[in-house]
mmCIF file of the N, C-alpha and C atoms, coordinates in Angstrom:
data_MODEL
# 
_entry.id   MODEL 
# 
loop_
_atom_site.group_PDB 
_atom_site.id 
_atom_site.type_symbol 
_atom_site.label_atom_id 
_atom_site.label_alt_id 
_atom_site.label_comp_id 
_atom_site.label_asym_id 
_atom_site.label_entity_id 
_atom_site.label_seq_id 
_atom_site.pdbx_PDB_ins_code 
_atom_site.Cartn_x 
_atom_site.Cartn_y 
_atom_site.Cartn_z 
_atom_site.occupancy 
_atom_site.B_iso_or_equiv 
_atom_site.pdbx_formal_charge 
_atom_site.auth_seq_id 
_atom_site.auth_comp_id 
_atom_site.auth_asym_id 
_atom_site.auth_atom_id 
_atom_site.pdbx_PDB_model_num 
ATOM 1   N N  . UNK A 1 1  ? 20.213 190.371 141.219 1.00 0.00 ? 1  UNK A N  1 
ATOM 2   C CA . UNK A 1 1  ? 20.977 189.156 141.442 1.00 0.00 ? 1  UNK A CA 1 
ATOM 3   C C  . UNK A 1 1  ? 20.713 188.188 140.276 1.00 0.00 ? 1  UNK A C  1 
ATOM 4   N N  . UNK A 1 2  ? 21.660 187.490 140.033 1.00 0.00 ? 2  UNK A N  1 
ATOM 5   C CA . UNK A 1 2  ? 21.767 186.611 139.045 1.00 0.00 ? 2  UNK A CA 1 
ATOM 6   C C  . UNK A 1 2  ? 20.463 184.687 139.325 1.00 0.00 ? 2  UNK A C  1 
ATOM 7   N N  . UNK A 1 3  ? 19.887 184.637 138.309 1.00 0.00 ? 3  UNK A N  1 
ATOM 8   C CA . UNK A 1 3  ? 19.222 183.655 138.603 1.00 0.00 ? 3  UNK A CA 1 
ATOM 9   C C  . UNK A 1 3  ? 19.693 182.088 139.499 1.00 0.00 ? 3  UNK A C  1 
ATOM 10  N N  . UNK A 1 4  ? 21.170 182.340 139.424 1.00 0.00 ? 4  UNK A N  1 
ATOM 11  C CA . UNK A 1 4  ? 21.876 181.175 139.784 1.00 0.00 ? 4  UNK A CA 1 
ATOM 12  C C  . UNK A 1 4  ? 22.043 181.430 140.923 1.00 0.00 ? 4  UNK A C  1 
ATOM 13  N N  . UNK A 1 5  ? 22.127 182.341 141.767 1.00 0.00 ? 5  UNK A N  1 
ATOM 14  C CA . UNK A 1 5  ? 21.983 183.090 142.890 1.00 0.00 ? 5  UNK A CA 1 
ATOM 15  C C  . UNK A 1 5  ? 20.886 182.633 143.732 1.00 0.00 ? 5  UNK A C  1 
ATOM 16  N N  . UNK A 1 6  ? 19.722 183.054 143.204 1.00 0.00 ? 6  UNK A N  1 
ATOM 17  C CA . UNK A 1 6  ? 18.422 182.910 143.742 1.00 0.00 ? 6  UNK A CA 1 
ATOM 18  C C  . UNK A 1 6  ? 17.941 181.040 143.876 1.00 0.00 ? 6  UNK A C  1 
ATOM 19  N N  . UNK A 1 7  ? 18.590 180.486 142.748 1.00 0.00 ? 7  UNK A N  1 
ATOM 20  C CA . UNK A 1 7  ? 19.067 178.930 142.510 1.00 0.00 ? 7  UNK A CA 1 
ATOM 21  C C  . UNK A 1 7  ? 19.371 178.449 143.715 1.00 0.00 ? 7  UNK A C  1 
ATOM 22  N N  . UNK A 1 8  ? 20.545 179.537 144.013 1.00 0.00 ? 8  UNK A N  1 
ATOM 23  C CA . UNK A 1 8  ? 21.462 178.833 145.181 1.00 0.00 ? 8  UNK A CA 1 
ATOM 24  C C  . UNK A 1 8  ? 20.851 179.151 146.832 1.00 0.00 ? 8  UNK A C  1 
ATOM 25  N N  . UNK A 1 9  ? 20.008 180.017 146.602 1.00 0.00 ? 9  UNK A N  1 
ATOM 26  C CA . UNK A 1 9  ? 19.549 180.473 148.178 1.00 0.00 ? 9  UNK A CA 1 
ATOM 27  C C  . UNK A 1 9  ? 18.258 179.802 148.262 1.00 0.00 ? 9  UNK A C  1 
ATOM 28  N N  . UNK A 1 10 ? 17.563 179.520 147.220 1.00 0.00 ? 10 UNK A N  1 
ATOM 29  C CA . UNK A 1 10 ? 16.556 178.278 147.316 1.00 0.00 ? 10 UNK A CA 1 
ATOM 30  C C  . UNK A 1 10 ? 16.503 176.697 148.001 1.00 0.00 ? 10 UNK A C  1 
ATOM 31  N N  . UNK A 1 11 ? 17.499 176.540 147.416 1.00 0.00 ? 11 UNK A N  1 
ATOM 32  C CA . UNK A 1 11 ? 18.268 175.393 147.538 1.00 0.00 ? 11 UNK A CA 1 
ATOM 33  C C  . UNK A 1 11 ? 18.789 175.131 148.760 1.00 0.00 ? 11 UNK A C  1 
ATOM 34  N N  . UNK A 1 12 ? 19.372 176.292 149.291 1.00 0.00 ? 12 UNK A N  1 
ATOM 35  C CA . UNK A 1 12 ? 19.853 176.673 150.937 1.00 0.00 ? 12 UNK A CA 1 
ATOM 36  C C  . UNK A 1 12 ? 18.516 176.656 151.498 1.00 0.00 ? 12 UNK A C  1 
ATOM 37  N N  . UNK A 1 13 ? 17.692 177.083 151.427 1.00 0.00 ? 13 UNK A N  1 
ATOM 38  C CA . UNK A 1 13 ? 16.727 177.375 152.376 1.00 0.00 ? 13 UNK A CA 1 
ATOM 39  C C  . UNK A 1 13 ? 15.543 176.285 152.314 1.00 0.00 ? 13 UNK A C  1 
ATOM 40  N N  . UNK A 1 14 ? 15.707 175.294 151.098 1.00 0.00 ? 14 UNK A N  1 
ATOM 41  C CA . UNK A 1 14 ? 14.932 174.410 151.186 1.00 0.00 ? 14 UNK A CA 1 
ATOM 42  C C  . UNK A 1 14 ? 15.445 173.200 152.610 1.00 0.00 ? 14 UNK A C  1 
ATOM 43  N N  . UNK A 1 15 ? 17.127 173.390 152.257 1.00 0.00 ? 15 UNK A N  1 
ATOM 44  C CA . UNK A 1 15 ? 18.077 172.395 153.034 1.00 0.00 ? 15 UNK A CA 1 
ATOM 45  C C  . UNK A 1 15 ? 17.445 172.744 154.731 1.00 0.00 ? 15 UNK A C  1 
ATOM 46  N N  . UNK A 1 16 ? 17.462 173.975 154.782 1.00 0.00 ? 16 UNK A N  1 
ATOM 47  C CA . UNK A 1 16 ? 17.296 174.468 156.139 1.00 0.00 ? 16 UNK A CA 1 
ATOM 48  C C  . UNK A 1 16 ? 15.934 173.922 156.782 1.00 0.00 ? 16 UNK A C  1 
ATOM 49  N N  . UNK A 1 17 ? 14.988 173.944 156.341 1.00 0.00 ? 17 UNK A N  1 
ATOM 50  C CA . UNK A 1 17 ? 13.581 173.883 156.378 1.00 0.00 ? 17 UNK A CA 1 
ATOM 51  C C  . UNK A 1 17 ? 13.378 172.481 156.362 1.00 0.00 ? 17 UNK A C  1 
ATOM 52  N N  . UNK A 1 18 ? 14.353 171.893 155.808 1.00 0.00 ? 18 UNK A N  1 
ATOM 53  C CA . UNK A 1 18 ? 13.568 170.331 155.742 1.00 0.00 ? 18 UNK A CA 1 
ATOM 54  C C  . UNK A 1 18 ? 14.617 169.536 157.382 1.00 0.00 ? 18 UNK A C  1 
ATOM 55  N N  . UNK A 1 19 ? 15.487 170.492 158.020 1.00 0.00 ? 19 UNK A N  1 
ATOM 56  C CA . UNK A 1 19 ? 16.108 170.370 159.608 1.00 0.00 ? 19 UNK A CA 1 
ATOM 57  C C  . UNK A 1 19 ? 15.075 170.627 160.680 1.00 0.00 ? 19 UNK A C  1 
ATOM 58  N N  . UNK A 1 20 ? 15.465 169.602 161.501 1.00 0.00 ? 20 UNK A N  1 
ATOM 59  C CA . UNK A 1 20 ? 14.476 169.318 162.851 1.00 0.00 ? 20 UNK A CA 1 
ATOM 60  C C  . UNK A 1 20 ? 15.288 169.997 163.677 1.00 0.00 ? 20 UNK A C  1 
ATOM 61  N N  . UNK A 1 21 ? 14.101 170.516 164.931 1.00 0.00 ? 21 UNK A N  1 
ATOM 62  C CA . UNK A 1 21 ? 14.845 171.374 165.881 1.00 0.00 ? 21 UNK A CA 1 
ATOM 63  C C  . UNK A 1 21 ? 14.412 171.112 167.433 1.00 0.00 ? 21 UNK A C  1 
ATOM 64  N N  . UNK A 1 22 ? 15.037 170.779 168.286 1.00 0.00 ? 22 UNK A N  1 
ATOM 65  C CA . UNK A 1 22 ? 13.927 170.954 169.723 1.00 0.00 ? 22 UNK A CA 1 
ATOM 66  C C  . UNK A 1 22 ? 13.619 172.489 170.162 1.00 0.00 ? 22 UNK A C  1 
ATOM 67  N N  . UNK A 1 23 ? 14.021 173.082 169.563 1.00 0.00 ? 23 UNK A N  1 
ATOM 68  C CA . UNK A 1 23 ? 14.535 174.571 170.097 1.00 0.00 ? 23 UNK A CA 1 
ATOM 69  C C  . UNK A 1 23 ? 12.538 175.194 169.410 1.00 0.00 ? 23 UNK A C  1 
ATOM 70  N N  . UNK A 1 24 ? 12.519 176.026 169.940 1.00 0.00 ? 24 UNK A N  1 
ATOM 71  C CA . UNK A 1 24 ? 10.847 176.221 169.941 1.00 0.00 ? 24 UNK A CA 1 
ATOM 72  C C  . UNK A 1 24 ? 11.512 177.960 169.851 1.00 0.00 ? 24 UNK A C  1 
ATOM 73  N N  . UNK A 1 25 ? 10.918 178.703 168.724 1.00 0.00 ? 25 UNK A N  1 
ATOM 74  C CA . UNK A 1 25 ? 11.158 180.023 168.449 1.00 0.00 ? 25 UNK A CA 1 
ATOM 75  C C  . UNK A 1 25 ? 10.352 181.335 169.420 1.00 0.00 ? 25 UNK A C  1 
ATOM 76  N N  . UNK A 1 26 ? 11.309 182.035 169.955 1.00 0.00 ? 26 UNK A N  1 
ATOM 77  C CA . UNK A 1 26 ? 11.105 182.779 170.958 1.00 0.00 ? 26 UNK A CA 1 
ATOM 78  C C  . UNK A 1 26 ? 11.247 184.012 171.065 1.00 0.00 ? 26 UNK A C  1 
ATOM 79  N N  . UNK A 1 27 ? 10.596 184.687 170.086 1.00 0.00 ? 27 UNK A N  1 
ATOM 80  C CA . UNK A 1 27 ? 11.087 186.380 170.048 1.00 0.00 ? 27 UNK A CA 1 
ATOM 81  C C  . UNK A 1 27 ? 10.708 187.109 171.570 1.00 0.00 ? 27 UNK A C  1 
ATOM 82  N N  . UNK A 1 28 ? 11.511 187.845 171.850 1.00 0.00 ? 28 UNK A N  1 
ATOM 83  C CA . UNK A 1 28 ? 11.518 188.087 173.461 1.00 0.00 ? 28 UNK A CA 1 
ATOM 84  C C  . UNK A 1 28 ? 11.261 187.243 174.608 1.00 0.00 ? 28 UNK A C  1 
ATOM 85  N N  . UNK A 1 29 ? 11.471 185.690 174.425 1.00 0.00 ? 29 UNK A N  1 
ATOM 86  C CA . UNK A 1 29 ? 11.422 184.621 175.000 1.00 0.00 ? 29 UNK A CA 1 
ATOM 87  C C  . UNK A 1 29 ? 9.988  184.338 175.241 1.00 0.00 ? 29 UNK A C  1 
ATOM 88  N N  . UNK A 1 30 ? 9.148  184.904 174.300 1.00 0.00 ? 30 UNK A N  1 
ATOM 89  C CA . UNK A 1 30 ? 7.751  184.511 174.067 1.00 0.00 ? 30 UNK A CA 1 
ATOM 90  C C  . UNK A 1 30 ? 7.680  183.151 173.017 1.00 0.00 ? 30 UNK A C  1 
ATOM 91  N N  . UNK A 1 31 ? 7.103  181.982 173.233 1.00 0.00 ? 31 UNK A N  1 
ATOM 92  C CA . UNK A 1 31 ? 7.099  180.933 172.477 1.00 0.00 ? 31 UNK A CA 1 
ATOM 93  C C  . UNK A 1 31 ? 6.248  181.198 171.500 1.00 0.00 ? 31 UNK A C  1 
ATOM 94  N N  . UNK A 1 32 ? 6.441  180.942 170.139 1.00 0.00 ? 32 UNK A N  1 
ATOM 95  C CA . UNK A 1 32 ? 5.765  181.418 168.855 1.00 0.00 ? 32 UNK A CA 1 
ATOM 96  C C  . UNK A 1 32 ? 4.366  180.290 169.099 1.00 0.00 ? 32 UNK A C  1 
ATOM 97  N N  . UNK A 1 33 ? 3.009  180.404 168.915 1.00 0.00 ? 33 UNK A N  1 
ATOM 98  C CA . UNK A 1 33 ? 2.281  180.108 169.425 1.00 0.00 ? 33 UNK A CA 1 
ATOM 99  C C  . UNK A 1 33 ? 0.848  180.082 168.536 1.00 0.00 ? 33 UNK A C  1 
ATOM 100 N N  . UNK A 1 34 ? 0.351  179.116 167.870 1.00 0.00 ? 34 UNK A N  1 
ATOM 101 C CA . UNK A 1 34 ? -0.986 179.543 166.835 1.00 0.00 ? 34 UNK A CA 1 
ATOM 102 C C  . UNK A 1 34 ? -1.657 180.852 167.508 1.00 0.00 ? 34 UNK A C  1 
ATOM 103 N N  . UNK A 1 35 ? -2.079 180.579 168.922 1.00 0.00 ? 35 UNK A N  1 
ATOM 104 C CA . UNK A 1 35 ? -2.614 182.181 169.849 1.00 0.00 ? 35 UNK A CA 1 
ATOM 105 C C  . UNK A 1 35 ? -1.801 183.044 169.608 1.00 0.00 ? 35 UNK A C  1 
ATOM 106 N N  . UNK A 1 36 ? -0.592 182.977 169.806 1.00 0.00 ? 36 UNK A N  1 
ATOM 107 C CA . UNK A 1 36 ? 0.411  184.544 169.435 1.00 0.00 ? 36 UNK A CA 1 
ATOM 108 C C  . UNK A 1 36 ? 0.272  185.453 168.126 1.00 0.00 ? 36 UNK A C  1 
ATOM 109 N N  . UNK A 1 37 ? 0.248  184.236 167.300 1.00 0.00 ? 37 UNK A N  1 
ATOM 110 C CA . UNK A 1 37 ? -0.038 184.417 165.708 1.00 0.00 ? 37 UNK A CA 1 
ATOM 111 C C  . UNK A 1 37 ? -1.056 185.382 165.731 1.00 0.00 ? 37 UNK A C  1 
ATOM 112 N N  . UNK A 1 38 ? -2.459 185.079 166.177 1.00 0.00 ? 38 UNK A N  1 
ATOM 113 C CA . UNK A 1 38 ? -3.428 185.180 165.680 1.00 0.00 ? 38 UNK A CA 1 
ATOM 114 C C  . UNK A 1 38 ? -3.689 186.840 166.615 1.00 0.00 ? 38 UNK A C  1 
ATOM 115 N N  . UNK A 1 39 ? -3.204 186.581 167.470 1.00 0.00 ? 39 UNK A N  1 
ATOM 116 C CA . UNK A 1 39 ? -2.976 187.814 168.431 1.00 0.00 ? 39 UNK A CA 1 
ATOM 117 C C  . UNK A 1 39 ? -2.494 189.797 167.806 1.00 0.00 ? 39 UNK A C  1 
ATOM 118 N N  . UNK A 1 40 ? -1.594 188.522 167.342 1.00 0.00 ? 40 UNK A N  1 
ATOM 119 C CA . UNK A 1 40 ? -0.345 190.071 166.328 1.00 0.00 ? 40 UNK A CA 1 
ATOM 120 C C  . UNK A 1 40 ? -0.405 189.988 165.223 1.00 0.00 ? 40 UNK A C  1 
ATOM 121 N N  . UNK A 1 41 ? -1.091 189.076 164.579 1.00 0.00 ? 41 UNK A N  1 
ATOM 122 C CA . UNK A 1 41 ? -1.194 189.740 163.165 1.00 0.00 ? 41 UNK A CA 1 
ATOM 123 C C  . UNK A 1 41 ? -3.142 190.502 162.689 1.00 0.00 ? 41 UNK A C  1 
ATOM 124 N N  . UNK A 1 42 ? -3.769 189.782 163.786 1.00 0.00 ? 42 UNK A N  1 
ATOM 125 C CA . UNK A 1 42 ? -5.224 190.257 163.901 1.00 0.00 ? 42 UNK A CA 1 
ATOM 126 C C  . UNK A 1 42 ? -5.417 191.571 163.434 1.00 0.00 ? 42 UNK A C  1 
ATOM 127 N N  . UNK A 1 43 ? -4.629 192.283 164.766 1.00 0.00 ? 43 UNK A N  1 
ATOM 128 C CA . UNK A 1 43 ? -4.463 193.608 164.714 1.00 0.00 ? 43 UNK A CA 1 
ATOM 129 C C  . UNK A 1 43 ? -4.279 194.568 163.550 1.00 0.00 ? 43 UNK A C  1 
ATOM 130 N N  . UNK A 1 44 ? -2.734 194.176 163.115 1.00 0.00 ? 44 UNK A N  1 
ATOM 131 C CA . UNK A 1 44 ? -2.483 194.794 162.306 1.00 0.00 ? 44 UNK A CA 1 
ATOM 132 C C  . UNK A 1 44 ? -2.727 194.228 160.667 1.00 0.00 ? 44 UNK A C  1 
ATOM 133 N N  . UNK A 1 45 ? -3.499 193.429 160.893 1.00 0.00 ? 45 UNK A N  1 
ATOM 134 C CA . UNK A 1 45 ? -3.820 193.185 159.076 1.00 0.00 ? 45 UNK A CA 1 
ATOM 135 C C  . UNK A 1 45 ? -5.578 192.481 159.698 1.00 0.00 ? 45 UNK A C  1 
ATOM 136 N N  . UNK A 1 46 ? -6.148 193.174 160.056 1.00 0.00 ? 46 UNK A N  1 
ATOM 137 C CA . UNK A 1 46 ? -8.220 192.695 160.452 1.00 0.00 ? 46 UNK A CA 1 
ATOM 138 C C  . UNK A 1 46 ? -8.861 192.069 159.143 1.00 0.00 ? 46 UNK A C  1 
ATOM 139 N N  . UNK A 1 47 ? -8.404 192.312 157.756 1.00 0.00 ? 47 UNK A N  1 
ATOM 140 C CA . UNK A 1 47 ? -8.514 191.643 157.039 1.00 0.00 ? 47 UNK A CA 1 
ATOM 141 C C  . UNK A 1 47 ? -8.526 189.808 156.811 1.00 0.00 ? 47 UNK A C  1 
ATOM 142 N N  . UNK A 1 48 ? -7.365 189.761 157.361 1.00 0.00 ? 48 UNK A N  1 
ATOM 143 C CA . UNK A 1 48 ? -7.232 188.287 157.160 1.00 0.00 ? 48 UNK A CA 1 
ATOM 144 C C  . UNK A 1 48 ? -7.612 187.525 158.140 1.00 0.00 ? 48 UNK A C  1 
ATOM 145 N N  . UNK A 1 49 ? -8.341 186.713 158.380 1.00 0.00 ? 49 UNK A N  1 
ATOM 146 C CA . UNK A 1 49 ? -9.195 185.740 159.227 1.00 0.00 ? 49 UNK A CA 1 
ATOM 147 C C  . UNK A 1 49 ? -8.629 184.406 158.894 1.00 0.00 ? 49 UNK A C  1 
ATOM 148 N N  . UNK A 1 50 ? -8.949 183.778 159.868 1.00 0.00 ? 50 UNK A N  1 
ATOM 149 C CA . UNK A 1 50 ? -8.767 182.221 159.933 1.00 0.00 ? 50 UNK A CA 1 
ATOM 150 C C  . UNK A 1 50 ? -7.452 181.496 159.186 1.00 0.00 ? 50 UNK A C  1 
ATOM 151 N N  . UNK A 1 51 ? -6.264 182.756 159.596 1.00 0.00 ? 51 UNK A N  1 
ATOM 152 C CA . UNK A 1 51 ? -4.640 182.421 159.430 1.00 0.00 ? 51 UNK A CA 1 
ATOM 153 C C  . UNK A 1 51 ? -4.228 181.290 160.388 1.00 0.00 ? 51 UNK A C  1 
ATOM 154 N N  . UNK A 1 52 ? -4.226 179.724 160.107 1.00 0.00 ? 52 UNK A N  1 
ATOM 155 C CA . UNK A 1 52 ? -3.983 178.704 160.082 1.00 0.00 ? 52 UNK A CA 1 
ATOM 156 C C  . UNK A 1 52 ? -2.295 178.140 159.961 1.00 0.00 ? 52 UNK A C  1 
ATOM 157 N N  . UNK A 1 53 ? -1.631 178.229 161.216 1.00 0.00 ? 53 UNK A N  1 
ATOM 158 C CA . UNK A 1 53 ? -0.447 177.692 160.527 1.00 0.00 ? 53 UNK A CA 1 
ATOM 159 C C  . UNK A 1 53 ? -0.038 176.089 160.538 1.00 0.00 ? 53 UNK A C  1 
ATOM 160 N N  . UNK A 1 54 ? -0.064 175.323 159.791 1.00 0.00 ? 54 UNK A N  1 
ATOM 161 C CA . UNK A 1 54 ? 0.128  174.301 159.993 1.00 0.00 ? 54 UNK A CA 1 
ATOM 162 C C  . UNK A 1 54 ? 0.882  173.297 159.924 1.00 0.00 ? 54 UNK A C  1 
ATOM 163 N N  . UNK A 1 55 ? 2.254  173.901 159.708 1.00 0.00 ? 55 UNK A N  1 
ATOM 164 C CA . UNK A 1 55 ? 3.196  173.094 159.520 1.00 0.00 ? 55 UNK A CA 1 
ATOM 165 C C  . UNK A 1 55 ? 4.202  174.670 160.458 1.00 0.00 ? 55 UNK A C  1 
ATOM 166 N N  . UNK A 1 56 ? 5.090  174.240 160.938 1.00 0.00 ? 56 UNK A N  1 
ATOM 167 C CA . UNK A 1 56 ? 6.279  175.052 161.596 1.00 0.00 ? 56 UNK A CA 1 
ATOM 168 C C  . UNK A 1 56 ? 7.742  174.297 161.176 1.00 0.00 ? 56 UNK A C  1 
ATOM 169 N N  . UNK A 1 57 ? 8.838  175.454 160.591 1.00 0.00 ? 57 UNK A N  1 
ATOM 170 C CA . UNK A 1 57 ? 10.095 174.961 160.132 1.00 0.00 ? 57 UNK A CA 1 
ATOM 171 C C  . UNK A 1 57 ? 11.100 176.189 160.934 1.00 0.00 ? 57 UNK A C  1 
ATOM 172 N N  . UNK A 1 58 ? 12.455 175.072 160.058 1.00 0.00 ? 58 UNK A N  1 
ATOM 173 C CA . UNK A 1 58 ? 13.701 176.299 161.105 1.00 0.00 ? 58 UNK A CA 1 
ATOM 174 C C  . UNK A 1 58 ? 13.254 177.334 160.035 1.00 0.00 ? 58 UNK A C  1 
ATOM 175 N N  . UNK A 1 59 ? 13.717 178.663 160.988 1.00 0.00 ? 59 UNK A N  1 
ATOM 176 C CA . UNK A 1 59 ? 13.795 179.547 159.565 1.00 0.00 ? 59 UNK A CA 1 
ATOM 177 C C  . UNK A 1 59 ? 14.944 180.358 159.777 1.00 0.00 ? 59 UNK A C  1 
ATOM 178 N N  . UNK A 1 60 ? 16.214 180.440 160.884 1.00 0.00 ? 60 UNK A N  1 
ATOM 179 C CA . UNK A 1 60 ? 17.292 180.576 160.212 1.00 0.00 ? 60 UNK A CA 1 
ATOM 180 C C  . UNK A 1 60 ? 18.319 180.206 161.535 1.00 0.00 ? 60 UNK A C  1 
# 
């Protein structure tokens, strides 16, 4: 893809991210959750410890 491309989906996705939402993200109507996080990614990556999320945005 052309750099002006990647320009343009930046730019989109910065727009998106900086939108407020009441809507709370729900994969299988499970609420996304610092515990959920730490739950499912533990597992499959035991490496990484003390994954901190601290800011939450739309993401699409």
């Amino acid at each position: 893809m052309p750099e002006s491309w990647w320009a343009g989906l930046n730019l989109s996705l910065d727009a998106l991210a900086a939108q407020t939402t009441p809507h709370i993200a729900t994969p299988d109507t499970e609420s996304i959750t610092q515990e959920l996080v730490d739950t499912t990614i533990g597992p499959v990556f035991p490496d990484v410890s003390h994954l901190l999320i601290d800011e939450w945005t739309s993401a699409h």
